[in-house]
C-alpha positions in Angstrom: 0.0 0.0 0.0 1.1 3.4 -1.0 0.8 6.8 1.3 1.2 9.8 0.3 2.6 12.6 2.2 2.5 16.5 1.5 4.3 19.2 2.9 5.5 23.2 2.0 2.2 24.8 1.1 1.6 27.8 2.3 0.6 31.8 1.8 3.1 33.4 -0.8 2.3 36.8 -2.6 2.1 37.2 -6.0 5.5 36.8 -8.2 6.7 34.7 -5.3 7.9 31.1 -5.2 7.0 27.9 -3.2 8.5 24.3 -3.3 6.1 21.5 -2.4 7.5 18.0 -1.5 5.5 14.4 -1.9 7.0 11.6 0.3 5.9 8.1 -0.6 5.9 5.6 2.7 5.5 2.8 0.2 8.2 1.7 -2.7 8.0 3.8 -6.3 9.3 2.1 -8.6 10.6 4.0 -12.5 7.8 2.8 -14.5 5.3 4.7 -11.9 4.3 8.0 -13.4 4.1 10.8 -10.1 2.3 14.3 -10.5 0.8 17.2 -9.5 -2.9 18.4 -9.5 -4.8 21.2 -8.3 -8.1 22.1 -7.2 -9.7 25.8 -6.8 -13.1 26.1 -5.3 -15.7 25.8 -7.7 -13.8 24.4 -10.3 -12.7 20.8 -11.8 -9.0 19.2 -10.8 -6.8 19.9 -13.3 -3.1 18.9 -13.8 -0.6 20.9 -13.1 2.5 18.6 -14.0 3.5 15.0 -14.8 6.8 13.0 -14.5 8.6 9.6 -15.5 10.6 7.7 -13.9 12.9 8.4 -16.6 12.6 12.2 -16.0 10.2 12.8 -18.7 8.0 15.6 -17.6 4.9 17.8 -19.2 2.9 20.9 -18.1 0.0 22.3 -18.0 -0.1 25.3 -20.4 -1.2 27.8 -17.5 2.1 27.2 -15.6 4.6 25.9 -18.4 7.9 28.2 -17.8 7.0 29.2 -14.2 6.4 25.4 -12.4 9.5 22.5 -12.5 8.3 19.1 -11.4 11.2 16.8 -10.2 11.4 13.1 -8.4 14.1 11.5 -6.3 13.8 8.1 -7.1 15.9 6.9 -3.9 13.9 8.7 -1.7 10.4 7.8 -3.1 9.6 11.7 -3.7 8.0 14.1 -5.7 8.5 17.6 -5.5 6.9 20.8 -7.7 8.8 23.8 -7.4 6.8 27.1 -8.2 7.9 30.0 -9.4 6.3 33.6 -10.3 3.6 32.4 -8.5 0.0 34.0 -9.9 -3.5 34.5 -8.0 -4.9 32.2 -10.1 -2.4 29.5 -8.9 -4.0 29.6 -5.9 -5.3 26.0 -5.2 -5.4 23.0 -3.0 -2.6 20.8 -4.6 -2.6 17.1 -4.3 0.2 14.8 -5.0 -0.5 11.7 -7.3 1.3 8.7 -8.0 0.1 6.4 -11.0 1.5 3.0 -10.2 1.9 0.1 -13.2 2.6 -3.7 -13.2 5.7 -5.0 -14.1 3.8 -5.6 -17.7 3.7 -2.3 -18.0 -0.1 -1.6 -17.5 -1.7 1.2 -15.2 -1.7 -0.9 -11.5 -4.0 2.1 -9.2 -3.6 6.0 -8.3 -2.6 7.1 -5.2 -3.1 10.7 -3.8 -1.9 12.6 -1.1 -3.9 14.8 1.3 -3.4 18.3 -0.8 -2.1 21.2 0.2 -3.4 24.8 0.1 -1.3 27.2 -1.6 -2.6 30.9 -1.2 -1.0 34.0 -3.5 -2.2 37.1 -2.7 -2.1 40.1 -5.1 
């Protein structure tokens, strides 16, 4: 079974920067895809930021250039640093891990608790 914790969320004003940090208690292994989403009150989640075991990573168009996802395999961590933060990044953000069988095919999701992040104007 795979936990999920979050930490370094947090109040920030606008143009500033935040680094939030996913600790897995359970083993990731490479072929398990980690990520970032984010939810703001009356809206859908969205993603914010995918990466591969092999480092492969994509955005989301709203925060491509400003957000830098990054895993430690070793330590079973995911991390999302943010930078020129926005208003409209404000959001609770939950970590995700995508697990797969040794085959190769999707295995279950596992999410962290989520973390408020606040910008102010």
């Amino acid at each position: 079974q795979v936990q999920l914790v979050q930490s370094g969320g947090g109040l920030v004003q606008a143009g500033g920067s935040l680094r939030l940090s996913c600790a897995a208690s359970g083993t990731i292994f490479t072929r398990d895809d980690m990520g970032w989403y984010r939810q703001a009150p009356g809206k859908q989640r969205e993603l914010v930021a995918t990466i591969t075991g092999t480092g492969t990573s994509n955005y989301a168009d709203s925060v491509k250039g400003r957000f830098t996802i990054s895993r430690d395999n070793a330590k079973n961590a995911a991390y999302l640093q943010m930078n020129s933060l926005k208003p409209e990044d404000t959001a609770i953000y939950y970590c995700n891990v995508m697990t797969r069988w040794l085959g190769g095919g999707r295995r279950a999701d596992y999410w962290g608790q989520g973390t408020q992040v606040t910008v102010s104007s």
